[in-house]
LOGURO-75394 format. One line per 5 residues: number of its first residue (from 1); their letters; for each residue x, y, z of C-alpha. Coordinates in Angstrom, 2 decimals, decimal comma, always signed. Example, Ala and Ser with C-alpha at 12.3 -4.5 7.8 and 13.67 -1.06 7.14 Angstrom:
# LOGURO-75394
1	as	+12,30:-4,50:+7,80  +13,67:-1,06:+7,14
//
This chain:
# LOGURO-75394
1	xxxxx	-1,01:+11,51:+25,33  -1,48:+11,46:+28,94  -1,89:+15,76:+28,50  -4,62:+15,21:+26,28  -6,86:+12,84:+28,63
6	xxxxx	-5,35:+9,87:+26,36  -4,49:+6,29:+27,79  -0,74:+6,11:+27,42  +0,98:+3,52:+24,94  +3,99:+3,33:+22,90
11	xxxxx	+3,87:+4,73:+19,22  +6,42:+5,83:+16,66  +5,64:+8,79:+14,36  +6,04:+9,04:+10,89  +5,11:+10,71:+7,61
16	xxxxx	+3,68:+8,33:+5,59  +1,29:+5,88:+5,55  +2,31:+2,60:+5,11  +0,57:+1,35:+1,95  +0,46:-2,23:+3,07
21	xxxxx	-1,10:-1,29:+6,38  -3,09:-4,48:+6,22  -0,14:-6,91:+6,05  +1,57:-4,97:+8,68  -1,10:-5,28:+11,14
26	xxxxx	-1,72:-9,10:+10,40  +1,67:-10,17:+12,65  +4,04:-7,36:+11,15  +6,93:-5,98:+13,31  +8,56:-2,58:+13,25
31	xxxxx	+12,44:-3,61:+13,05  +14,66:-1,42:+14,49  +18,27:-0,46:+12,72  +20,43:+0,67:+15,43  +24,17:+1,41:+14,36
36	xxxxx	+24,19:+0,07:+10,95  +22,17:-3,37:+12,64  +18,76:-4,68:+12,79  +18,89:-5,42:+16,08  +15,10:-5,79:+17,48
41	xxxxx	+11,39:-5,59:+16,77  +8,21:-4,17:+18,15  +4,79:-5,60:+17,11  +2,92:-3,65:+15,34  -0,34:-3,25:+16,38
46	xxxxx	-1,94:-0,35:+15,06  -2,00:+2,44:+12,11  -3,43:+5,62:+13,24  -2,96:+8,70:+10,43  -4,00:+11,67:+11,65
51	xxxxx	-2,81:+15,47:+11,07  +0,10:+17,51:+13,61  -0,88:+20,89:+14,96  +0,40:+22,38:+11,62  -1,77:+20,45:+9,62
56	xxxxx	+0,50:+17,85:+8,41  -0,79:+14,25:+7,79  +1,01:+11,91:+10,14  +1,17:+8,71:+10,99  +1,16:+6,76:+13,98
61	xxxxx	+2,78:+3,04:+14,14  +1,17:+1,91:+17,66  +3,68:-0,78:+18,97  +3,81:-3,66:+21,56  +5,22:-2,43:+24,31
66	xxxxx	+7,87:-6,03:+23,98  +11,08:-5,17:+22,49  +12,24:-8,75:+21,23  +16,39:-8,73:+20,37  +16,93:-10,35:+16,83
71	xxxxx	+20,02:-12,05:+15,13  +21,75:-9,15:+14,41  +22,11:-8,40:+10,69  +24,07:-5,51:+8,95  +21,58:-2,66:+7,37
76	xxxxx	+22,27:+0,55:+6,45  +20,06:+2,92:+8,02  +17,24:+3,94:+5,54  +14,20:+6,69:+5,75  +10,81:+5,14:+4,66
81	xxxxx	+9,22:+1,42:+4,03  +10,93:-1,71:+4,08  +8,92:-4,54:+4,26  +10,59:-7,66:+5,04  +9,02:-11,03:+3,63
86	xxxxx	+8,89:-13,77:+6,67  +11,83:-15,09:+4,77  +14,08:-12,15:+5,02  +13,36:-11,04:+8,22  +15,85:-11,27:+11,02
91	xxxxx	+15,01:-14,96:+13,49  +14,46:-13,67:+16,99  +17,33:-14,66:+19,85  +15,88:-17,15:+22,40  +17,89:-15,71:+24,91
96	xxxxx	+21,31:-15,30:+25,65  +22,93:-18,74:+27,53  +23,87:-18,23:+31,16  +27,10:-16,69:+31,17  +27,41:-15,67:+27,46
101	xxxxx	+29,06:-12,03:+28,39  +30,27:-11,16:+24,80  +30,26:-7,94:+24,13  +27,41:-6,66:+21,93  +30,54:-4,65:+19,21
106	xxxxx	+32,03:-8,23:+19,19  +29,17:-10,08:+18,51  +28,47:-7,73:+15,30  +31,95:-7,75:+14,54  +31,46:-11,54:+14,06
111	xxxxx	+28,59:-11,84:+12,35  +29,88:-9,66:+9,79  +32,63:-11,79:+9,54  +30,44:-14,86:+9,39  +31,62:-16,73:+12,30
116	x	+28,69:-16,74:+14,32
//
């Protein structure tokens, strides 16, 4: 972005356009699945399609540049839309208490287990 004159800002590519785009933009987070896990969200806060240098239609999810962590919850990694009602979405962590140094494995371990 910064090549082409462009202010730089964080954005995730994809191929299709989200058909909801309205929803998504009104408070709508990009969750991230990260070893089987939701583990954290972006805000979404901008749909930009557009076409790649071969012509394809693209596109772009612009994000907050905030990475918030989020009870982990087991999902298997998936290629295109999932929208999550407000219900089924993952609660954000508050933070970590001082001195909570569980490892991240254990802490999934767990939850799977349902003991945290």
């Amino acid at each position: 972005m910064r090549r082409r004159g462009e202010a730089a800002r964080l954005a995730h590519v994809t191929r299709m356009m989200p058909r909801r785009a309205d929803e998504l933009l009104d408070g709508g987070s990009l969750y991230w699945v990260i070893k089987g896990h939701v583990l954290a969200r972006q805000a979404l806060i901008g749909i930009e399609p557009f076409r790649d240098s071969d012509g394809v239609g693209r596109c772009r999810l612009v994000l907050g540049e905030d990475v918030v962590e989020v009870r982990p919850r087991p999902l298997r990694a998936f290629q295109g839309w999932r929208y999550l009602a407000a219900a089924d979405a993952p609660p954000d962590l508050a933070g970590r208490a001082p001195g909570d140094a569980m490892p991240d494995e254990m802490r999934r371990e767990l939850a799977e287990l349902g003991l945290l």
